[in-house]
C-alpha positions as CSV (number, residue, x, y, z in Angstrom):
1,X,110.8,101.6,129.0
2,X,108.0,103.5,127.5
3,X,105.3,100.6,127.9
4,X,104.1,97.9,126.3
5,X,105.3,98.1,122.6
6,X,101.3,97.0,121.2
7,X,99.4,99.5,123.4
8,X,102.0,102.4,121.4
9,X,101.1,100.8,118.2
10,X,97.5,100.9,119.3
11,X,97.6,104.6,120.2
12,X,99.3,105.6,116.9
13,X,96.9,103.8,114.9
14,X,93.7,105.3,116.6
15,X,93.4,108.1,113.6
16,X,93.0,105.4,110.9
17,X,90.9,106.6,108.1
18,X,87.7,104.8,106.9
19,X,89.9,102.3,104.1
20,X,92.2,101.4,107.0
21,X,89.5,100.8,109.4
22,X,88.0,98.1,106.6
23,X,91.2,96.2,107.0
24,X,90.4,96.1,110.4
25,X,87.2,94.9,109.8
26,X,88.1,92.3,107.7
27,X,90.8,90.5,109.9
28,X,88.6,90.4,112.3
29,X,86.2,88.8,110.5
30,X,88.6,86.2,109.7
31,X,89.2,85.8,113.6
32,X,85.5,85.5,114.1
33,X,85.3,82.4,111.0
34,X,88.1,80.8,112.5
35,X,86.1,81.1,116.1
36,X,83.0,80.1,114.5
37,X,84.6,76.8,112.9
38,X,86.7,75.6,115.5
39,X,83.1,76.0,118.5
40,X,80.5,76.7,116.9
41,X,78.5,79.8,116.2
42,X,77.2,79.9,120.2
43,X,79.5,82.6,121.8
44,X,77.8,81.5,125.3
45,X,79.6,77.8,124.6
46,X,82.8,79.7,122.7
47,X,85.0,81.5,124.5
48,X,87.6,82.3,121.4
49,X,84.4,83.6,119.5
50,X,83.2,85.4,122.7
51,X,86.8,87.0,122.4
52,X,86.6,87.4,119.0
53,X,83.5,89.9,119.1
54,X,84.9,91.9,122.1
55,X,87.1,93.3,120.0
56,X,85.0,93.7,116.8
57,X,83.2,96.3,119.3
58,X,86.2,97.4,120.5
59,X,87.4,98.2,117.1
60,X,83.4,100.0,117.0
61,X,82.0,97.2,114.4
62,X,78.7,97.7,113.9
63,X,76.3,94.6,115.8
64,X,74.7,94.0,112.2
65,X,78.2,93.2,110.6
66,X,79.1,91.0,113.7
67,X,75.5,88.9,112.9
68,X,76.0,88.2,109.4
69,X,79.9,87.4,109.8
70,X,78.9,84.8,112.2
71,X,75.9,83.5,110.0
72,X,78.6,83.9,107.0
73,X,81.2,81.7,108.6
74,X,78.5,79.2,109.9
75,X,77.9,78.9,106.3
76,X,79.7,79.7,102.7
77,X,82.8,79.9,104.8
78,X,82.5,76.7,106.2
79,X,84.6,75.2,103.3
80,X,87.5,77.9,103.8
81,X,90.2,76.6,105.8
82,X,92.4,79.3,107.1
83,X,95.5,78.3,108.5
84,X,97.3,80.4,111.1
85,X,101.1,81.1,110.9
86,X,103.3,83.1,112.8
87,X,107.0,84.7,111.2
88,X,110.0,85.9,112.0
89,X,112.5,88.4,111.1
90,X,114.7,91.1,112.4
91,X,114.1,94.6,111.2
92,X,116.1,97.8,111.3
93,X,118.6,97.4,114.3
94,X,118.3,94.5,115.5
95,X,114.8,94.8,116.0
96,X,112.5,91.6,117.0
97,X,108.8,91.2,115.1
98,X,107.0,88.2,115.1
99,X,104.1,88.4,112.3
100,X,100.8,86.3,113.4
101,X,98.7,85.3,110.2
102,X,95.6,83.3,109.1
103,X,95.6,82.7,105.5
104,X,94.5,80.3,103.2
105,X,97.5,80.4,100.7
106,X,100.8,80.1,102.8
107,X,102.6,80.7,99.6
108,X,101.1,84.0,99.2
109,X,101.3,85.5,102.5
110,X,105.2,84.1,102.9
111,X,106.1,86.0,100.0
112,X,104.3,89.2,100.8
113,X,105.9,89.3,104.1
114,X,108.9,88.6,102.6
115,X,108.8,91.9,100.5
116,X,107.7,93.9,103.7
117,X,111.2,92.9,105.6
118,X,113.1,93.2,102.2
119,X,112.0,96.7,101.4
120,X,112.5,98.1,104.7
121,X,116.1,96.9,105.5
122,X,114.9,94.0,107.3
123,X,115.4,90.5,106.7
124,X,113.1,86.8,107.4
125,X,114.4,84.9,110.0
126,X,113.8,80.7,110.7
127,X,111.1,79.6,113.3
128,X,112.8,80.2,116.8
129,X,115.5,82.8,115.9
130,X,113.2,85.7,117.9
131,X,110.1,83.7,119.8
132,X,112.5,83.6,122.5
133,X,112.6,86.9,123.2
134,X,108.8,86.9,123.2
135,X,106.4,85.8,125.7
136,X,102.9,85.0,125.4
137,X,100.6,86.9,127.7
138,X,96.8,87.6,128.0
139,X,96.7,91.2,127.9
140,X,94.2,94.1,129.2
141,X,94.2,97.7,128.7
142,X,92.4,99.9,131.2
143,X,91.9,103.1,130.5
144,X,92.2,104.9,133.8
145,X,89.1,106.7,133.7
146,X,86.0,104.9,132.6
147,X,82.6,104.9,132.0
148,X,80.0,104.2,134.9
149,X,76.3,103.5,134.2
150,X,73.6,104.5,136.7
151,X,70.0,104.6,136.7
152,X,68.5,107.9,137.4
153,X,64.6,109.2,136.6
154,X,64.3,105.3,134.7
155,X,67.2,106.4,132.4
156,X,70.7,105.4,131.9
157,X,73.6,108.3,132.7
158,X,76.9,107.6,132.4
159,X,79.4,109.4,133.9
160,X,83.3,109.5,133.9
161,X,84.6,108.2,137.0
162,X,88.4,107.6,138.0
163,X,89.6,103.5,138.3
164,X,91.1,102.9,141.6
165,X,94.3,101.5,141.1
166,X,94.4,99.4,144.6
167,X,90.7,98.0,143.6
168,X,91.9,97.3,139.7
169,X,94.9,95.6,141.5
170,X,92.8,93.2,144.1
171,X,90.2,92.3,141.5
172,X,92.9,91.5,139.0
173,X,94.8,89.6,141.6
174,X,92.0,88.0,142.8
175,X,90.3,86.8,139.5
176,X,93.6,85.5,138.9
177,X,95.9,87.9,136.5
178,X,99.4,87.5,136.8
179,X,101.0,91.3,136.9
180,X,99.7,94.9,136.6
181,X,101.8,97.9,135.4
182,X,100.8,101.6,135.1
183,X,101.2,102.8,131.9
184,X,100.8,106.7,132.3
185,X,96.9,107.1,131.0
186,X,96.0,103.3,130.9
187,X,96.8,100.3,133.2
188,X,97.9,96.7,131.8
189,X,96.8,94.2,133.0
190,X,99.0,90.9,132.2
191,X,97.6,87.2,132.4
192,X,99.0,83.6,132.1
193,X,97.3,82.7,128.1
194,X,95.4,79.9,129.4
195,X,93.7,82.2,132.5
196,X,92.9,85.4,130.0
197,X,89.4,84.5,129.4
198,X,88.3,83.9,132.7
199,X,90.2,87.0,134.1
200,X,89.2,89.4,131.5
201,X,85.3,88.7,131.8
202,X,85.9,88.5,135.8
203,X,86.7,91.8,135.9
204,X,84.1,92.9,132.9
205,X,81.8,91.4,135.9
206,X,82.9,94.2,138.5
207,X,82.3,96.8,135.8
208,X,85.6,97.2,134.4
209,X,86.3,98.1,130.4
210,X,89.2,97.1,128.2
211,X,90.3,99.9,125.6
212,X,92.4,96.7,124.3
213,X,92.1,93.0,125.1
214,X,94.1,89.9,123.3
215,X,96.5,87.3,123.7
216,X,100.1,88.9,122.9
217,X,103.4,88.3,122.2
218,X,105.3,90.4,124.6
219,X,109.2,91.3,124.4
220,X,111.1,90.5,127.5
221,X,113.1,93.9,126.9
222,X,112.7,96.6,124.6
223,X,115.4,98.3,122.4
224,X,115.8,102.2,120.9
225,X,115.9,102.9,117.6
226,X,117.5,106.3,116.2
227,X,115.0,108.7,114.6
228,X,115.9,107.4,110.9
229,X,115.8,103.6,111.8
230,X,112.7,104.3,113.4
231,X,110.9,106.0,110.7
232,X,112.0,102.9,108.5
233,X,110.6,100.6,111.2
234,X,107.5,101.8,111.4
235,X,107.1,101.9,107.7
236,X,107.6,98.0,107.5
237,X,105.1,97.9,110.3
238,X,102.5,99.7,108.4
239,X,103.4,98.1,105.6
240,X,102.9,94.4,107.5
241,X,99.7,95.7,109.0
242,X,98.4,96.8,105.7
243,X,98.2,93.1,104.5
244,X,95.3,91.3,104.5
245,X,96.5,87.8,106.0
246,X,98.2,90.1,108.9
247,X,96.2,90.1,112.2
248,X,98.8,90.9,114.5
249,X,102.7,91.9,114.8
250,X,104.8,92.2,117.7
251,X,107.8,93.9,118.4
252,X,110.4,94.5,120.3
253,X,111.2,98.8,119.6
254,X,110.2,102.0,121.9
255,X,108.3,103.6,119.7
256,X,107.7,107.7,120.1
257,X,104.4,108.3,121.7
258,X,101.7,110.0,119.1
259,X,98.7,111.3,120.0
């Protein structure tokens, strides 16, 4: 197994141009209105919202854009309800995806999935037919060498220091994570979904940074794809992750490493 099928989507996405980086902008700005609506526009007294901006600056969203979605969402948004939905289907070989989705026209967004599977050799499956492959897990992405801040002549320096896999273990362990795996230039860290928040800004307490943190649908075993069936795979991927009303999609393939 090459790792956790999300982190290789994240690392062959990192090269997105500007236009694809707007997408991302904009379903996360979804996540942070449906934070905003469910508790409030406090992100001291919100955990999902607290979440929800974590990885707006993950994804290098600029503070200003994060401070007007919230006011947005406090506001004119109020009277949007966006409703989240997760699909299924089976793509090329067998494959296992579950498509997460917060839209406000279920109509819409069923038939524009629909096209994604269709197109690609795939087909939309009923409620159940792949969850069960699937479980849900808090996860965090270490990077395995990060940034440490020190105060020298009154000014910040950071330098680039190695994470101590036996330390990352015993803080993880000890704030209460479930697993940890080494994934060749990053370590995951896996929690139970109702621990992740408490875990994940545990450990950003003892200094620690996430390249990627979320709540994912992870496949209890991974398949291979030939090289044809996974260039058509990960064209229905792209295709799903192009969508608007797309946040997230799972999977269950090995996909090639790209850097």
């Amino acid at each position: 197994m090459s790792g956790h099928s999300k982190w290789a989507n994240i690392k062959r996405t990192k090269g997105k141009n500007d236009a694809q980086r707007g997408k991302v902008f904009t379903k996360i700005g979804k996540e942070i209105a449906v934070a905003v609506k469910i508790g409030g526009a406090d992100p001291s007294n919100n955990p999902r919202l607290r979440d929800a901006i974590a990885k707006a600056k993950q994804n290098n969203l600029p503070g200003d854009n994060i401070t007007r979605s919230i006011k947005k969402a406090s506001g004119e948004l109020g009277s949007i309800n966006y409703e989240n939905i997760t699909y299924e289907g089976y793509g090329v070989g067998g494959s296992a995806v579950m498509v997460e989705c917060l839209t406000d026209n279920k109509n819409r967004t069923a038939g524009d999935i629909r096209h994604c599977f269709d197109k690609c050799g795939g087909a939309l499956s009923t409620t159940g037919s792949v969850s069960y492959s699937f479980v849900r897990h808090g996860v965090l992405i270490i990077d395995k060498i990060m940034n440490q801040k020190e105060q020298k002549n009154h000014k910040e320096v950071i330098t680039k220091v190695a994470v101590d896999e036996d330390g990352l273990m015993a803080a993880a362990l000890d704030a209460g994570a479930g697993d940890m795996q080494d994934l060749g230039d990053v370590f995951e860290v896996l929690t139970d979904p109702n621990d992740y928040i408490a875990v994940k800004e545990k450990l950003e307490q003892k200094g620690f940074e996430f390249t990627y943190s979320g709540l994912d649908y992870v496949p209890e075993n991974y398949i291979n794809l030939s090289d044809e069936q996974t260039a058509t795979f990960v064209k229905m991927i792209d295709m799903l992750n192009d969508l608007d009303d797309v946040q997230e999609v799972y999977h269950n393939v090995n996909l090639p490493e790209e850097e």
